[in-house]
N, C-alpha and C positions, 0 to 999 in steps of 0.2 A: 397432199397439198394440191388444189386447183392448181389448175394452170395457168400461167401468164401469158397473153399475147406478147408477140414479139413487137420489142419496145418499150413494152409498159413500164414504166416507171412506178406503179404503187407498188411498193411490200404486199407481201400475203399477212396474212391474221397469223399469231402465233400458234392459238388451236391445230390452224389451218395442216401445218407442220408435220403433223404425225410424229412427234418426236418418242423416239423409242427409249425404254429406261436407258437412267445413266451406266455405261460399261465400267468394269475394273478390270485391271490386268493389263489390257492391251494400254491402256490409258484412256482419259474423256475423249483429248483431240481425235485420237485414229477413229474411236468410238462414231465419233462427229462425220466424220472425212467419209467412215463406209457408209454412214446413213444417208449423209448427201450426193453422195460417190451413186449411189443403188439408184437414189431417185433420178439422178440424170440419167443414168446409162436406162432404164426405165423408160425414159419420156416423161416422166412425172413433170419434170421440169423439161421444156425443153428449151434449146438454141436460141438464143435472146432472150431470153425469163431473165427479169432481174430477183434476184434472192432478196430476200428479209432482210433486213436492219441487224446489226448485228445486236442489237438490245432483244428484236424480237426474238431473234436466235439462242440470245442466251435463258430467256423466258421458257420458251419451246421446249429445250433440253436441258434446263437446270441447271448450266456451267456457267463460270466466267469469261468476262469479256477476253482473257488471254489465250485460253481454250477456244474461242471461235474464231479469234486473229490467226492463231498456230494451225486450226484447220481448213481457212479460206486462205491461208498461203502454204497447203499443203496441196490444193485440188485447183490453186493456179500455177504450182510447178509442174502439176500433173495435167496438164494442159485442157482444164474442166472448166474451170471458168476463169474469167479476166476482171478487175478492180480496175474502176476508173475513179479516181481522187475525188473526194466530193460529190459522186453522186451515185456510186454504187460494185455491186458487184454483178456480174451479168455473165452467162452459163454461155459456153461456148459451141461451137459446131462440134462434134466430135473426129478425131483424127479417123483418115482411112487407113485399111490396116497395113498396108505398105511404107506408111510414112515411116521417118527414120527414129527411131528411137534407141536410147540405151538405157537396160534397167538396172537395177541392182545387181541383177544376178549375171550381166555382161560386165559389169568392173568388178570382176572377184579378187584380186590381189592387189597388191600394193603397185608393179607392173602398171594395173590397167590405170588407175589412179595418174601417176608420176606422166602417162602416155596424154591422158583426159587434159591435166596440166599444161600439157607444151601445146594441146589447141586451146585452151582458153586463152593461153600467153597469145598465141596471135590472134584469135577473135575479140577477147575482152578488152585487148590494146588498144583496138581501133575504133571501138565499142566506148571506150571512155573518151577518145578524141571526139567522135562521130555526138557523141550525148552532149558536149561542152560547147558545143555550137549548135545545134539543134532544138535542146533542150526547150522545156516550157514551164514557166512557177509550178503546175501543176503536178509535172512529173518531179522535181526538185522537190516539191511537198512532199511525196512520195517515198524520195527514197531517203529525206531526213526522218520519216516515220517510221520506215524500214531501220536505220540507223539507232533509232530512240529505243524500240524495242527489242534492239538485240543489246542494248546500255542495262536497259532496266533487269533484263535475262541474265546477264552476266552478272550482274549483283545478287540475284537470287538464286544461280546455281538451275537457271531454266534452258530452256530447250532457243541454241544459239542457230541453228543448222534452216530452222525457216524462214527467218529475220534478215541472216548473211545471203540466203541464195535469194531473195526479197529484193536484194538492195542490188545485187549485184542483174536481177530479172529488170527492175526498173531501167537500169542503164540501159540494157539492149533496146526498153522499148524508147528510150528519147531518143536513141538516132535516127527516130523516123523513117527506118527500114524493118519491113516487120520479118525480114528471113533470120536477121541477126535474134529477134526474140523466139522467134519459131524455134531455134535451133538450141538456145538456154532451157524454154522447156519444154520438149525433147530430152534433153540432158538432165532434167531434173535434178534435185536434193544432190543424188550419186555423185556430180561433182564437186561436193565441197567436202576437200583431204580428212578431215577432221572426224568423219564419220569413219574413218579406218583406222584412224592412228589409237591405239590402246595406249601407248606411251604419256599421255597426256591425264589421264584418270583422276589420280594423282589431285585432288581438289585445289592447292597452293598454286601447281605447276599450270593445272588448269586456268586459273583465273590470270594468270603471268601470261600461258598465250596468249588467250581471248582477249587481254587490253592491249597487246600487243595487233594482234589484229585488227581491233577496233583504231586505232591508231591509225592501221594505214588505210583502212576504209576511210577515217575524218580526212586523211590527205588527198585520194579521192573525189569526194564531195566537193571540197574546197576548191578544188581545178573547175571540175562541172560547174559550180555556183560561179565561179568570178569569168566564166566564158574559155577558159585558158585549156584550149585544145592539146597543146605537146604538155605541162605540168598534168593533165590527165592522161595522158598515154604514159608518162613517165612513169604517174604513181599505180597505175595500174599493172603494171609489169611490173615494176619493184613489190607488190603487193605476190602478185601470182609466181616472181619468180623465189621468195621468201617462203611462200605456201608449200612451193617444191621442194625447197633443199627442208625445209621443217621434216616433212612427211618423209625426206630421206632418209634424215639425223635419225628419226622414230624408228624409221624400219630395221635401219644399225642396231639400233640400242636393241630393237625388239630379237636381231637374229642372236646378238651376242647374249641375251638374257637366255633363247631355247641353247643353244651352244654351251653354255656353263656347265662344267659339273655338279654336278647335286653332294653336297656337303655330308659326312654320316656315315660312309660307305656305299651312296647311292652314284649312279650311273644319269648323267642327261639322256632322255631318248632319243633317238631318232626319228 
């Protein structure tokens, strides 16, 4: 792909793209994620490039529009690029390598998890107050978009995990403090309990959290939308503090299922 001057506002040509065949296995988005992942970290694009259309994008690489949504909210948790509503997507500075990060492989257990939890409790709290008064249509646009897509994922048995950390990324950035977003993604995807909990698989049980969560995401919204700074601190900690005892229940169930004995003449292991 040429490069963009910093600024520019045209799209690149879809040719333009180099888009590599479509992946299997790992799935299209990751697919998507490393090919645009490589051209930043490259220069390919660099630091103010605004990306392509997501139509051109799906042209480029032959996937769906859902597929390019799940992979430009995977590379702006990954602190790659940032969406601005309405007028694009645009490739960020890259982090220095001191900056504070946690990846996947630092929240290994449930532990790190339930720990990850008790700071969002106090940074998301104030984060939902701080957004309720802040706020602007545009980022409201936003995180009702973030909201829709994780409605329509949920019906389909799709991928909920970029949509939630989406909506909950948008909030940090309406408080018009940009440390509170710096530090969401930094934290990336890893914070949302749901990527640990096994206990949930279970398709029926599945779809019983997820509109349960959905729920208290709409309660949420509805604080930030009508200006109502303490109803959004409220729902926000009742959200994250529900997230934690959930991910607890799980862990319970999950120790008491390795703990059982094995039926048959069989021994649980150790």
């Amino acid at each position: 792909m040429s490069n963009l001057s910093t600024g520019t506002t045209a799209a690149a040509e879809p040719a333009a793209l180099g888009a590599r065949p479509r992946r299997r296995g790992r799935g299209l988005a990751h697919g998507l994620v490393d090919d645009l992942g490589e051209k930043i970290r490259s220069q390919q694009l660099r630091p103010g490039d605004k990306l392509p259309t997501e139509s051109a994008i799906m042209q480029a690489y032959g996937v769906s529009r859902t597929v390019v949504r799940e992979a430009l909210s995977k590379l702006q948790a990954g602190g790659l690029v940032e969406t601005h509503h309405g007028i694009g997507t645009f490739v960020l500075q890259p982090r220095a390598a001191g900056m504070f990060r946690l990846e996947g492989s630092d929240i290994a257990t449930t532990v790190d998890v339930l720990a990850v939890l008790e700071l969002r409790i106090s940074l998301e709290t104030e984060s939902a107050g701080l957004a309720a008064t802040r706020r602007n249509e545009e980022q409201l646009a936003a995180m009702r978009g973030a909201l829709d897509d994780f409605e329509r994922n949920v019906a389909v048995a799709g991928d909920t995990v970029a949509p939630d950390f989406r909506f909950h990324l948008q909030i940090a950035q309406a408080t018009g403090n940009p440390y509170f977003a710096d530090i969401m993604s930094h934290l990336g995807t890893t914070i949302i309990p749901r990527t640990r909990i096994t206990a949930i698989r279970n398709h029926d049980r599945r779809g019983e959290y997820l509109s349960r969560v959905n729920r208290e995401h709409e309660e949420i919204y509805a604080a930030i939308a009508r200006g109502d700074p303490e109803s959004a601190r409220a729902a926000m900690r009742i959200h994250l503090t529900n997230s934690r005892e959930r991910l607890r229940v799980a862990q319970e169930a999950a120790q008491r299922d390795a703990e059982a004995p094995v039926h048959g003449g069989g021994v649980s292991s150790t």
